[in-house]
N, C-alpha and C positions, 0 to 999 in steps of 0.2 A: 746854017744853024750852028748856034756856037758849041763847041764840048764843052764849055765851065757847066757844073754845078750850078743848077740853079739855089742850094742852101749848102753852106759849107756848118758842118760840127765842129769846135773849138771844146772838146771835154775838159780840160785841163781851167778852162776861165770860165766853163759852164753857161755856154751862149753858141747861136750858131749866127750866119751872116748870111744875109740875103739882100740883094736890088729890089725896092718896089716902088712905087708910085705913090707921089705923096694923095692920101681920101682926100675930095673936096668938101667931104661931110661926116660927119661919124654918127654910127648907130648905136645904139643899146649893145646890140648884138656884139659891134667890133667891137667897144671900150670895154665890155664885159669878159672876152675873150683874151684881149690883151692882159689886164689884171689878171686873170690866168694864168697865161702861159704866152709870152710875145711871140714865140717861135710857130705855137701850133697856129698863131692867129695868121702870120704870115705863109704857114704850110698849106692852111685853107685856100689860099688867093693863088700860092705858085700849082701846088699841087693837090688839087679838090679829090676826094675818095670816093670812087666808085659807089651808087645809089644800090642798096642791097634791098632783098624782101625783106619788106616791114621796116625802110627807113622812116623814120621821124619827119622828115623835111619832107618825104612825099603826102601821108598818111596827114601830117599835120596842115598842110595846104589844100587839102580835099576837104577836112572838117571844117577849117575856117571857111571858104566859101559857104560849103553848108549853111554854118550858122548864120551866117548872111542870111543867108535867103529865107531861112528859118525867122530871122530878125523882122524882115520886111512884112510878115503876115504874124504879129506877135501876140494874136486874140488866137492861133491855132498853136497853144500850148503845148501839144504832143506829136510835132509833125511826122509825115513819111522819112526816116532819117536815109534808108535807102534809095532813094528814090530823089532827096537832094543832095544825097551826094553824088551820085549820078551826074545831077545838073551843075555840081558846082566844078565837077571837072572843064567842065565847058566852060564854067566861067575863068577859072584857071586858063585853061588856054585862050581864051582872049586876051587876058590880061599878058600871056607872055605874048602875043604875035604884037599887041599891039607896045609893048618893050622893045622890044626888037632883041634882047640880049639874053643871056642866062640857059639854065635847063630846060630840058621840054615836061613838063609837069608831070606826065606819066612815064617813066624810064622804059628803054627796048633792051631787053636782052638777059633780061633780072629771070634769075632760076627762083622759083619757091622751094619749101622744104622738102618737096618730095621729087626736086628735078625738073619739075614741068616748068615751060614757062609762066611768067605772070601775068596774067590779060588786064585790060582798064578793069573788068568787072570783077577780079580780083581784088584790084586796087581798090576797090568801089565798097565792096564785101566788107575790107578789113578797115577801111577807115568807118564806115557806117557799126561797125559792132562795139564801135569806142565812145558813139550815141546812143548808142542800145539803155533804155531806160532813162534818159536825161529828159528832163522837159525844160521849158523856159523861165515856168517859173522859178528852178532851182537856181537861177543865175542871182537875184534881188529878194526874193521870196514874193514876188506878184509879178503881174502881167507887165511885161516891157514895155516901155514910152520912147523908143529908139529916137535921138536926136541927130546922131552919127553912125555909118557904121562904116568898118575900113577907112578910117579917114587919114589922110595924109597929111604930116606935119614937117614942118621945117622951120628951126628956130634958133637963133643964139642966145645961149645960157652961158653967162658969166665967162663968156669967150670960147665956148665950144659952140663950133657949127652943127646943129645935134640936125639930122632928119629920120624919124619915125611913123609907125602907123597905130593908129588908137581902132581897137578891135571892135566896140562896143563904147558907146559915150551912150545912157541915159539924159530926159529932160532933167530930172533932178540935180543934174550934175555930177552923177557917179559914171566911173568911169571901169568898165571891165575888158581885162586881158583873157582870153581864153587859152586854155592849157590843157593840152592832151596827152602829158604825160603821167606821171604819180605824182602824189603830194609830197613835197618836199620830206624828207626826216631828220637831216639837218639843217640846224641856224643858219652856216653861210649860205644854202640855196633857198632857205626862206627869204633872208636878206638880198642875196640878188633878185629875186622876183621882184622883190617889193621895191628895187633901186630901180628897177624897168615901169615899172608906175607912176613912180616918182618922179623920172624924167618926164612922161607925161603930162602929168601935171603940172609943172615949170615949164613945156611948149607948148599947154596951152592957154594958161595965164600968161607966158610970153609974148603969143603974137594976140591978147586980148580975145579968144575966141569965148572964152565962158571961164567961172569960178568953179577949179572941180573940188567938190563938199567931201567926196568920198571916195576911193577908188580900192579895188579886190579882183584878187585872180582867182577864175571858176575853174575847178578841175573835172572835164565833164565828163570824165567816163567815171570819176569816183563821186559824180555828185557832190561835190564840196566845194569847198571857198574859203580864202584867204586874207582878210583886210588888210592893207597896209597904210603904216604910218607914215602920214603925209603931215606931220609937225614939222615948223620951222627948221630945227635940231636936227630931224632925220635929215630932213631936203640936203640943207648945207652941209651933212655928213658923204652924202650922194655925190655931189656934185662935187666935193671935195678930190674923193678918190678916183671920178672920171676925168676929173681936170690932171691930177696926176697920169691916167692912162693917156689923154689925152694930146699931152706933151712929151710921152717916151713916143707916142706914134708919130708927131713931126719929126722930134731926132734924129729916127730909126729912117724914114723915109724920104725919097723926094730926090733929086741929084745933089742936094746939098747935105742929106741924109748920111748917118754914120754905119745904117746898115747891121748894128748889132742888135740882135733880137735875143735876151736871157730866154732861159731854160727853166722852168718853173716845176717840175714832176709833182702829177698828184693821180689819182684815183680818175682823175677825165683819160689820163694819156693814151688811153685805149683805144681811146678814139679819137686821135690826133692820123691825119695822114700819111706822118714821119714814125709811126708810134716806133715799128719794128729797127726803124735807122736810126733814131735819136737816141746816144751813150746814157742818159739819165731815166727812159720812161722806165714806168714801173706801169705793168702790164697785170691789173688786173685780174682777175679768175672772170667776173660776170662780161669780160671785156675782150674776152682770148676772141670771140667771132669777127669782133670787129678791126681787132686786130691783125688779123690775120690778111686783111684788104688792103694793106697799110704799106706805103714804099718800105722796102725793106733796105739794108747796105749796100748791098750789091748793085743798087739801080745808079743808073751813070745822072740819074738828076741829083743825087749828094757828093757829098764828097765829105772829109774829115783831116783836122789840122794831126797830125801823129797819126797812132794808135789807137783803133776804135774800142774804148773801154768797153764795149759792149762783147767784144768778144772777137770783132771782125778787122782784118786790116784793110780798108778801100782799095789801096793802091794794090797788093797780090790777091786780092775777093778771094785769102784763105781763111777758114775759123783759126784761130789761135785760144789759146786755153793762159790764164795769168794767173799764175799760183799768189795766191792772195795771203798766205803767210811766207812765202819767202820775196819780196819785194824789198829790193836796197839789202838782201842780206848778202854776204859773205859768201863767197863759195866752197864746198866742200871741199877737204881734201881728198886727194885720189886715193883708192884703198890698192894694196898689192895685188896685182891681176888684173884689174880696172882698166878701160881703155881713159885716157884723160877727155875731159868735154871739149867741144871743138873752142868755146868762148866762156872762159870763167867771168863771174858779174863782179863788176867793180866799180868804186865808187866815182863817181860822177865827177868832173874836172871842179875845182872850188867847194867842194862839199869835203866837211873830216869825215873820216873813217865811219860806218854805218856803227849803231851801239849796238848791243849782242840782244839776241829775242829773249827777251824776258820768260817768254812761256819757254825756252832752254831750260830755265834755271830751276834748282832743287825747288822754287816756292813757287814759282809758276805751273811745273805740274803736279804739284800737291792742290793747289785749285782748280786747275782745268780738273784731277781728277775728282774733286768736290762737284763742280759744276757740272762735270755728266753722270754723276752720280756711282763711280767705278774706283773697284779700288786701286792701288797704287801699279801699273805695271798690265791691266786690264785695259782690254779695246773694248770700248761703251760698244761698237754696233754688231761684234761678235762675241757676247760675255763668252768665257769660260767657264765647265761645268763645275762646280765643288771638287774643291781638292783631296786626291784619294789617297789611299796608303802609300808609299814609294814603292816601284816595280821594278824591273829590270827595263832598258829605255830601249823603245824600239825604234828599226831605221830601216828608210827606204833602202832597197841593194844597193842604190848608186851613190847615194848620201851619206855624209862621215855622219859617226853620233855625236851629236852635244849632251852636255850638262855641264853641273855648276862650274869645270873646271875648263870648259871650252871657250872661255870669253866673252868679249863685250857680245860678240853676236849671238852669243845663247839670250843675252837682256833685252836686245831690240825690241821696239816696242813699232809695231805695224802703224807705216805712215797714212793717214790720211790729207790728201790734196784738197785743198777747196779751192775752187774756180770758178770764172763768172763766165758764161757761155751764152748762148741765146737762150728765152725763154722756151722756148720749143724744142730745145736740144733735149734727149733723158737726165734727170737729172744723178744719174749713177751711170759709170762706163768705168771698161779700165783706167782712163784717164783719172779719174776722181770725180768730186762732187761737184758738179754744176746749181751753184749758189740760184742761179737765174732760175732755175729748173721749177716746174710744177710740184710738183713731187718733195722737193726741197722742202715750198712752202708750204705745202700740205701737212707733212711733221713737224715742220715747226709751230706751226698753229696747233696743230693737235697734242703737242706739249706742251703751247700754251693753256691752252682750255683744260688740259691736266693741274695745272701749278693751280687754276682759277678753283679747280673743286677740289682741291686738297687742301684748303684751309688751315695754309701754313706751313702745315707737312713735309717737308722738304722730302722724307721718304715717298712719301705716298706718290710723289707725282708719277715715277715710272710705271708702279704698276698701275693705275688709270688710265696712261695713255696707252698700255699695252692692250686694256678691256676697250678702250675707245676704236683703237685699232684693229682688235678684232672686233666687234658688233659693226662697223662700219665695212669690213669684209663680207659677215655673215650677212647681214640685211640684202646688201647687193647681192652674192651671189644667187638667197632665196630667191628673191624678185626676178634676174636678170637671167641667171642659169650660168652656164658655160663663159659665156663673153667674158664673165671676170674672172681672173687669172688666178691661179693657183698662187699660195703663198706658202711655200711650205717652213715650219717652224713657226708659223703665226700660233699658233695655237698651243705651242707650247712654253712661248714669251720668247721664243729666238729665231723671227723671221729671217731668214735668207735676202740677203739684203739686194739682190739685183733682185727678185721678184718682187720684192714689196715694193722696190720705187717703179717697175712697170707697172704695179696697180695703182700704186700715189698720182704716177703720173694721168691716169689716165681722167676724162672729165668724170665718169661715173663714182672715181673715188668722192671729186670734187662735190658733184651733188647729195650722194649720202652724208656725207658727212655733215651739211648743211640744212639737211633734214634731219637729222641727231640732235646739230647743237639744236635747233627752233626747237624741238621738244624739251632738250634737258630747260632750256631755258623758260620757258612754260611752265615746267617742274616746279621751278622755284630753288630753294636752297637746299631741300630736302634737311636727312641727319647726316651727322658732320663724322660719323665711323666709319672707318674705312670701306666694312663688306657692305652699309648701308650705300655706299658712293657704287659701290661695283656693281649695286644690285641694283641701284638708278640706272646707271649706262646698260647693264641687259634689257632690264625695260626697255628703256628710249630705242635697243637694235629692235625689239619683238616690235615693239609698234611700228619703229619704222620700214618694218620689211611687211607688214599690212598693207600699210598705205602706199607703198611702193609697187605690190602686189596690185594694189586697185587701178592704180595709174595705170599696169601695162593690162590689166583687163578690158580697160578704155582704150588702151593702142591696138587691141587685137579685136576688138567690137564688137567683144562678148557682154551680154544684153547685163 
């Protein structure tokens, strides 16, 4: 077996490199994935992600048989949904024995959420409760005339070797995909559905099978449905941009292939099988589980060209921490007493001289101290209390005294690091700020959502996110008890900053918080006065520590 990497990371040119095999056919699926992200499409093939409880790929192959079979007696409107999913496991594993290749349709070895293992009847449970209330005729609005079902398609469209399978073909000529996840809530995943149709209908106008009049994705555990535009316009829009994905996938592949697969980061990476390895993902909050399955750096199947921007160097598998404001700067000079550093930073051979950090300069922290809202000389995440009368200066026994006449070091202004670490690291340690950090994004979001209801206010934003910060405390601890951590100075607007990012960090912040904003936003815009805004976020904590309440009344199965 060889030791290469079977994907190498390149951050620096924002692509990683992998050997595959040129497809003899492309799906919806591949060309959709590529368009993507080329990397996670080829991470899928080298390195596939462990099947979790409640995968999609399982659950959604249980339904579709189902409906199969549901399809074939289409005058029994409201079938046993439990009872064909049952059956359609079985047909599932015909269909894989008689493959010969792939997964085994029921995974061995999957934990559910309480530990135990997951049986088929599990499996059987959780895909059936996703039919629960669905009938057939919500698929057309009347009784089904099934003229296809699971039909298997292979066609060249405008020079792509396309093979797919149409889930549902009516007489009429309408054609339905079934979909067992949510309805789309944005444009681009309405648009790709509807470009999975659209191929479609171009294979099967292609090999002459039928004229499809109409085609729509059902979504059947939400009862709804989707039409899509199968105009000339659309189609050629379609085809256009798979014929582009198309062509990166011969490039990329094959022995004549170039093997460079771009890096795409978006909101999927979560779910990518490189997620935790690959220097560019951006790792989600609703995504941390899946994440967490995901090769990480350290696995001898990656490798990285340098320095893994992510935070890791491959070749010593140590964390390294990269001070993200001083890069390319200057090195200090040595103070008297100082031990000198073992390697001062210096500029790179053919590069002039690095320029000086702007944020050094008298006008650079006159803004920074604008932007965090402190005044000249203050550290935004420990303000200082109101200045009192002058006193006599007190000193530790061991420590000289300063004041005005002691020097620059009386002025120091307390440094903060910012550093990009793993997501999973805390995101406050002595080292400094881990930028990647939960916790991180957690305030910063929570600042944002302060700037959004302070209606311009540039004062206004701290103290909201201070109220935001604490009712998001409050709520959880009512509901939770003890688990959430003490934050002391929350409540007086001057949290202690290692206990608040152990609470930021934690997922329970995550979720409160998330049950806050859905309320305020429900609220609407309310009055635009400050204490009217503070007195909206109390509300939004007292209701949300109800409903939080009820939830763990349902987890302790009290009637």
């Amino acid at each position: 077996m060889s030791d290469e990497p079977l994907m190498t990371f390149d951050p620096a040119a924002g692509v990683a490199r992998a050997s595959l095999p040129r497809p003899g056919r492309a799906s919806f699926s591949m060309l959709d994935k590529w368009a993507s992200c080329p990397a996670r499409w080829a991470a899928e093939r080298l390195m596939p992600k462990p099947r979790l409880w409640g995968s999609p790929l399982v659950l959604g192959g249980i339904v579709h048989a189902a409906l199969e079979l549901a399809c074939m007696m289409p005058d029994v409107v409201a079938p046993d949904w439990r009872d064909l999913c049952a059956k359609g496991v079985g047909v599932e594993y015909g269909r894989w024995r008689l493959r010969g290749w792939g997964d085994e349709p029921i995974p061995s070895g999957v934990a559910m959420p309480d530990g135990s293992p997951a049986t088929q009847d599990d499996w059987v449970a959780a895909a059936a409760l996703k039919l629960s209330g669905f009938v057939l005729t919500d698929a057309l609005g009347r009784v089904l005339e099934p003229a296809a079902l699971e039909q298997d398609l292979e066609a060249d469209v405008d020079g792509i070797p396309l093979r797919g399978a149409v889930d549902y073909r009516d007489v009429d000529g309408t054609v339905v995909d079934w979909k067992t996840g949510g309805t789309p809530k944005y444009r681009d995943a309405r648009r790709r559905h509807a470009d999975q149709l659209r191929l479609y209908r171009l294979m099967l106008e292609a090999d002459g099978v039928c004229e499809v009049r109409a085609a729509r994705d059902v979504y059947v555990e939400h009862h709804a449905w989707a039409a899509a535009d199968l105009s000339a316009a659309a189609c050629t829009d379609t085809v256009s941009r798979f014929h582009h994905a198309w062509d990166g996938i011969v490039r990329a592949t094959g022995a004549d292939g170039s093997g460079v697969l771009p890096l795409r980061p978006s909101g999927l990476c979560a779910w990518c099988p490189v997620a935790r390895a690959c220097p560019l993902a951006r790792i989600i909050p609703s995504g941390q589980r899946d994440a967490l399955s995901s090769v990480g750096p350290d696995d001898p199947r990656v490798g990285f060209v340098g320095t893994h921007t992510g935070g890791w160097n491959h070749v010593r598998k140590e964390p390294v921490m990269l001070d993200l404001f001083g890069l390319d700067a200057s090195a200090p000079e040595a103070k008297t007493g100082e031990v000198e550093p073992a390697a001062a930073a210096r500029p790179r051979a053919g590069l002039p001289e690095p320029a000086p950090d702007p944020w050094e300069t008298p006008q650079g922290r006159e803004t920074m101290d604008r932007w965090l809202g402190s005044g000249p000389g203050e550290d935004p995440w420990n303000p200082m209390p109101a200045a009192k009368e002058p006193g006599p200066v007190v000193t530790k026994p061991d420590e000289p005294a300063t004041g005005p006449e002691s020097g620059p070091a009386a002025t120091m202004e307390p440094e903060v690091t910012l550093a990009e670490r793993r997501p999973y690291d805390p995101s406050w340690s002595e080292h400094g700020f881990n930028v990647a950090g939960y916790g991180f994004t957690q305030l910063t979001l929570t600042f944002a959502r302060a700037g959004l209801l302070a209606d311009g206010h540039t004062d206004r934003i701290r103290p909201i996110a201070l109220e935001l910060l604490r009712v998001q405390w409050a709520a959880a601890r009512k509901a939770y008890g003890p688990i959430v951590p003490d934050v002391p100075g929350l409540a007086e607007g001057r949290p202690e900053r290692a206990a608040l990012f152990v609470w930021l960090d934690s997922t329970l912040a995550r979720d409160v918080e998330r049950v806050i904003r859905l309320i305020l936003d429900h609220d609407g815009d309310g009055e635009g006065t400050l204490d009217a805004r503070l007195e909206q976020i109390r509300a939004a904590g007292r209701l949300a520590a109800l409903m939080l309440a009820e939830s763990t009344r349902m987890l302790r199965g009290d009637a």
